[in-house]
N, C-alpha and C positions, 0 to 999 in steps of 0.2 A: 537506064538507071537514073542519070544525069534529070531527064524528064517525071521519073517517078518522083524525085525530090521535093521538083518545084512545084508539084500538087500535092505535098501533103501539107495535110492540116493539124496540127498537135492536138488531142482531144483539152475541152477545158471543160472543168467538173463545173457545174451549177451549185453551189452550195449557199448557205441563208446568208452570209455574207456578201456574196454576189449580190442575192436577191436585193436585198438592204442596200449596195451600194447603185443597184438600178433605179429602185423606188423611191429615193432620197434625188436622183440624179433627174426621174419623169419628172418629180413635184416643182424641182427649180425652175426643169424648161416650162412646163404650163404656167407655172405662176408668172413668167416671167419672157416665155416668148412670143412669138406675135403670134396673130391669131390664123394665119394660113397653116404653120409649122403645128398646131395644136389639135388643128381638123386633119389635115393630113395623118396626124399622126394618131389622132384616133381613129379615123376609117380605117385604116392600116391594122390595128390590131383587134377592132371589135368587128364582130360581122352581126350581133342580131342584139337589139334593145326590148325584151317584153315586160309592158306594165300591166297589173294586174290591180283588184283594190287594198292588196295586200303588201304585194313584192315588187318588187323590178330586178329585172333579171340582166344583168351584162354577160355575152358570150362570145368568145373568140376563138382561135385558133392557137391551140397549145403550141403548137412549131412555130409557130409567129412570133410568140410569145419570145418562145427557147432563142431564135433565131436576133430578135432584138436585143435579147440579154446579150448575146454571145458577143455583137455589132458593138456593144456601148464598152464592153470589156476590154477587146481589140483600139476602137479607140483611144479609151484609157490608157492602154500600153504603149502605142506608138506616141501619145499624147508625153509618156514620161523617157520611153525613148530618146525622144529628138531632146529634152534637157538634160541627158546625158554625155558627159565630154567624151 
């Protein structure tokens, strides 16, 4: 039982707020981080660039997606965590 504990994982809802506070949080790092953490971290979530004379097309991996939101939210909490007495 002891062990079933220490692998759960509390579910966390994705809601636009979330999303908001990821998309505000990508733009800081790009604008603002170095250029290895910015390629890294786009191969990471894009897998295919199509240009056309029209469109361009960005495609990735929705659980990658889900999975980085979830990462930066986690973060966040431990981040307010530890400024907690």
């Amino acid at each position: 039982m002891e062990r079933a504990k220490e692998h759960f994982v509390p579910q966390i809802r994705i809601d636009p707020a979330l999303i908001e506070r990821f998309g505000r949080m990508m733009q800081e790092h790009f604008a603002s981080g170095s250029v290895p953490f910015r390629k890294a971290y786009l191969q990471s979530l894009i897998t295919v660039v199509e240009i056309d004379d029209k469109y361009i097309s960005i495609r990735g991996s929705k659980d990658v997606l889900e999975k980085a939101v979830i990462a930066s939210f986690r973060r966040e909490r431990a981040m307010l965590l530890k400024h907690v007495p």
